[in-house]
DOMAR-850113 format. One line per field, with one value per residue: x, y, z of N, C-alpha, C in turn; residue number from 1; residue in one letter. Coordinates in steps of 0.02 Angstrom, whole numbers. Layout:
nX (X,...)
nY (Y,...)
nZ (Z,...)
caX (X,...)
caY (Y,...)
caZ (Z,...)
cX (X,...)
cY (Y,...)
cZ (Z,...)
k (NUM,...)
r (A,...)
END
This chain:
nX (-1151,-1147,-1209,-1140,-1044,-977,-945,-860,-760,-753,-700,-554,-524,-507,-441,-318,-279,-259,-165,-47,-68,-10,127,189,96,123,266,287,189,261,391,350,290,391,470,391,404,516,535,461,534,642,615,591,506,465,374,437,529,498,395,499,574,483,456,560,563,454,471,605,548,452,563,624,525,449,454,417,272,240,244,139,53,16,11,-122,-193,-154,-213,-358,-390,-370,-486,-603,-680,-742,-800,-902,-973)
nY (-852,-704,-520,-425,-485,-518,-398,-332,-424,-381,-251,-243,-345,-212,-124,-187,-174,-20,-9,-77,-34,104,155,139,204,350,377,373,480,606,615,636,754,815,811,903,1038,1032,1036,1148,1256,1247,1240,1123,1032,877,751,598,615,628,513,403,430,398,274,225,266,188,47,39,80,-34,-146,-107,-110,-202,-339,-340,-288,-403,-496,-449,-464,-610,-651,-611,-666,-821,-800,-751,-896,-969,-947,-949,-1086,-1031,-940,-963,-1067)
nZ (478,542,509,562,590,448,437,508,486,344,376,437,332,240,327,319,185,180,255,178,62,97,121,5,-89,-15,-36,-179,-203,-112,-203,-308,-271,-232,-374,-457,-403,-412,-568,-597,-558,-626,-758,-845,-907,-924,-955,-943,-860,-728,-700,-712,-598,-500,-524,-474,-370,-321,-325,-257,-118,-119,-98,22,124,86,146,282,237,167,258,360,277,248,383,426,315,348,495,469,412,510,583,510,546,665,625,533,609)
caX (-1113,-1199,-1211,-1085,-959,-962,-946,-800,-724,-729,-670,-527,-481,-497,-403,-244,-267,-254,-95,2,-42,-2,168,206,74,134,312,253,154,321,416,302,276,462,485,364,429,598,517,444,590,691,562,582,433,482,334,456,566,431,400,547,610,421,450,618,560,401,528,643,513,413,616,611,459,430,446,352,201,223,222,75,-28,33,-12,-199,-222,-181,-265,-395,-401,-377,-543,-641,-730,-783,-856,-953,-1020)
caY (-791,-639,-459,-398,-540,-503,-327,-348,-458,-324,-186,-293,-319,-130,-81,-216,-163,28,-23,-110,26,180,166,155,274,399,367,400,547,629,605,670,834,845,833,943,1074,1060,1035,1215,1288,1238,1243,1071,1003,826,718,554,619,612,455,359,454,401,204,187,266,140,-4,64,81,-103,-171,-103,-129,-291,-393,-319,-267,-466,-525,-424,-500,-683,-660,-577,-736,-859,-785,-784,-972,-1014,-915,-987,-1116,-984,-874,-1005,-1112)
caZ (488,558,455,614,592,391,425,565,435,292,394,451,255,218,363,283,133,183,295,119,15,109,101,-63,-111,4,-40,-244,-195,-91,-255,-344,-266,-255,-462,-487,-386,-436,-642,-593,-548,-671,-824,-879,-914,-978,-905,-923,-795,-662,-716,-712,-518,-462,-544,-451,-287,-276,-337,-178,-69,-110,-92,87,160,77,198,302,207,141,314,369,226,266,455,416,298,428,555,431,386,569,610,440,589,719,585,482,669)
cX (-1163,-1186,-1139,-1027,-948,-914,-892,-746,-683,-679,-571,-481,-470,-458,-310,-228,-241,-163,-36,2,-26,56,215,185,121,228,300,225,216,371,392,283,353,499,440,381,476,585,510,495,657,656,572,531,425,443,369,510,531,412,459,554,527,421,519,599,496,443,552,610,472,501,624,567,427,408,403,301,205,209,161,21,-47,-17,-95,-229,-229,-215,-346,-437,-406,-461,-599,-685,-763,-844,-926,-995,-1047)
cY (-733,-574,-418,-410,-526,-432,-300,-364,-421,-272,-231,-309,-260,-111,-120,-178,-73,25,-64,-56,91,177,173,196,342,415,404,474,619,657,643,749,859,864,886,1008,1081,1073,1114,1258,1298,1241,1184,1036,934,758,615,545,609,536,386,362,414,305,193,193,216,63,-4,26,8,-182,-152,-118,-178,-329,-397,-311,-363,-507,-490,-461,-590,-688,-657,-649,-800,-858,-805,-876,-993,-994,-945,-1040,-1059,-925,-919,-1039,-1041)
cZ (493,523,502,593,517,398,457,501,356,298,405,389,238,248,337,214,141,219,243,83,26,114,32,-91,-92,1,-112,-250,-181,-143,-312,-368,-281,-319,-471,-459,-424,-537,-632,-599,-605,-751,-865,-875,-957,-915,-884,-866,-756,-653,-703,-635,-496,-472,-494,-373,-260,-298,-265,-111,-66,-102,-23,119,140,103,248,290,198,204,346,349,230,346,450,384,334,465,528,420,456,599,583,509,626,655,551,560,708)
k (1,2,3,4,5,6,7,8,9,10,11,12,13,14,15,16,17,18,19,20,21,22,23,24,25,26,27,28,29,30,31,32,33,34,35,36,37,38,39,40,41,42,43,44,45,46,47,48,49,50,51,52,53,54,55,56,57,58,59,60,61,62,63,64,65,66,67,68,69,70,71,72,73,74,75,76,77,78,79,80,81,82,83,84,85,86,87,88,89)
r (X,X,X,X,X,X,X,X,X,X,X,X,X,X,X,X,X,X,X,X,X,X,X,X,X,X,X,X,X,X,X,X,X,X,X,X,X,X,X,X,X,X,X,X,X,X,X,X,X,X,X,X,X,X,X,X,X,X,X,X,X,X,X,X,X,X,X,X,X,X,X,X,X,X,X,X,X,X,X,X,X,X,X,X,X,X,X,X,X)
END
């Protein structure tokens, strides 16, 4: 395996891995800003509220996009394993 084909190979994982976790992050994050706004506004400052609305909406959000993100990661591995000769010869 050449320093290229490693390096192909890495990017390749980074770029899956960036494509599984940006929706949930950015779903979390959304949520996030939105409690704390509305905490502001309202002067409650009760850090398990944030908490809980931020545990149900990445719950939500890994219950929608599931499947997807889970098929993504399935396909990449296959592809993967089917490649495992060309990379190693």
């Amino acid at each position: 395996m050449t320093p290229e084909t490693a390096l192909t190979e890495i990017g390749r994982g980074l770029e899956l891995a960036l494509l599984l976790g940006a929706p949930p992050l950015l779903v979390v994050l959304a949520v996030g800003v939105i409690i704390g706004v509305v905490q502001a506004a309202t002067q409650i400052n009760e850090p398990t509220i944030a908490f809980v609305v931020k545990a149900i909406a990445l719950v939500a959000t890994l219950a929608a996009a599931g499947h997807f993100l889970l098929g993504k990661l399935v396909a990449f591995t296959v592809d993967l394993f089917h490649r495992i000769p060309h990379l190693i010869g």
